[in-house]
N, C-alpha and C positions, 0 to 999 in steps of 0.2 A: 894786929891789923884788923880795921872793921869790913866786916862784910859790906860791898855794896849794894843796892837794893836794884831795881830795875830790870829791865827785860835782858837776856843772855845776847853777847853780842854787841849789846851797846843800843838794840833797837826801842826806839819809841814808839807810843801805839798809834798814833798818826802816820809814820811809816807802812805799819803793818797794818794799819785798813788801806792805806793807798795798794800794798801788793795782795791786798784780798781782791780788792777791786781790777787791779790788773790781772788776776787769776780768773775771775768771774768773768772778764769781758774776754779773755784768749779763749776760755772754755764755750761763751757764745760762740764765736768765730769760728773755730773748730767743728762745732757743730752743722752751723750756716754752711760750712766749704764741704764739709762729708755729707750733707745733705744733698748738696749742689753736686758734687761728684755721682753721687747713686742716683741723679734723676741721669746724668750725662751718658750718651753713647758711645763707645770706641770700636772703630774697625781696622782689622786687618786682611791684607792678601798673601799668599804664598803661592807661589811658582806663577808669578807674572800673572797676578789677578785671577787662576787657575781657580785657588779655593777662596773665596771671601766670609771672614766671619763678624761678626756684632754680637757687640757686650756692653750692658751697662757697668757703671759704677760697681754696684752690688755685686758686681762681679755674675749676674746672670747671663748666659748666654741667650741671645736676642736670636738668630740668625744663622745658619752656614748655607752658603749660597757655591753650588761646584758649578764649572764652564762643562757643556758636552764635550767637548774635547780629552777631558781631564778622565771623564767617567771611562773607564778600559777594561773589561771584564780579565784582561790577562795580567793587568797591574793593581793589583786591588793595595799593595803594599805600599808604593806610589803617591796613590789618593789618602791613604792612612797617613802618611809622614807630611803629607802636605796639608791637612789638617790641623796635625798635631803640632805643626809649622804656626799656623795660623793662628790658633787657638793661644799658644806660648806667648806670642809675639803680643798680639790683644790684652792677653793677661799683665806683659811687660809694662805696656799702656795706661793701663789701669794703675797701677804700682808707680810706675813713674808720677803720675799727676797727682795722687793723692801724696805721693813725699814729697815734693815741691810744692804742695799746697801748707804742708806739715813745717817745710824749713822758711816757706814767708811767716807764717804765723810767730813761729818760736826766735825768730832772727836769729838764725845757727846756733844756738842753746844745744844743737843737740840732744840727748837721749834714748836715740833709738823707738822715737814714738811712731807708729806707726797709724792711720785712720782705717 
C-alpha cells in the first residue's frame, strides 16, 4: 500500500487557515469581554441591604458599605458573617458573568476555560 501524502486527518490548508483565523478572532473576543468584564462593577447585599459590598471585574474590592443598625458592639460575629455573606455572593457575581461570557464566546465547546 502507498503512503498517502497530505495533512493528518484528511485537512487541507485552506481549512486550517480558516480555523487559525477563527482561533485569532475568538482569542480577540475573549480578550474584548475580560476586558469589558474588569472595567465592570458588581454589587452585593446581605441581611436585607444590612452590609453592601462592590467589586470589579478584577475581582477588586471597590466598597463595603454597613447600615448603623447593623453595627452592634455585642455582635461583632454577626457583622462578620454578614460580610463574609456579601463578599461570597459578589464574588459569585463576578464568576457568573465572566462563564457566560466564556460559553457565548466558545458555543458550548466546553473545556473548563475560565477568564
Amino acid at each position: 500500500m502507498a503512503k498517502r501524502g497530505g495533512f493528518p486527518g484528511g485537512m487541507v490548508p485552506g481549512n486550517m487557515n480558516n480555523l487559525m483565523k477563527q482561533a485569532q478572532r475568538m482569542q480577540r473576543q475573549m480578550e474584548e469581554q475580560q476586558k469589558e468584564l474588569e472595567e465592570k462593577e458588581f454589587t452585593a447585599t446581605a441581611g436585607g441591604s444590612a452590609v453592601t459590598v462592590t467589586m470589579t471585574g478584577k475581582r477588586e474590592l471597590k466598597s463595603i458599605v454597613l447600615s448603623e443598625e447593623v453595627v452592634d458592639p455585642e455582635d461583632i460575629e454577626m457583622l462578620q458573617d454578614l460580610i463574609v455573606a456579601a463578599v461570597n455572593e459578589v464574588i459569585r457575581q463576578v464568576d457568573e458573568e465572566s462563564n457566560s461570557n466564556m460559553a457565548k464566546l466558545t458555543g458550548g465547546l466546553g473545556g473548563g476555560f475560565s477568564l
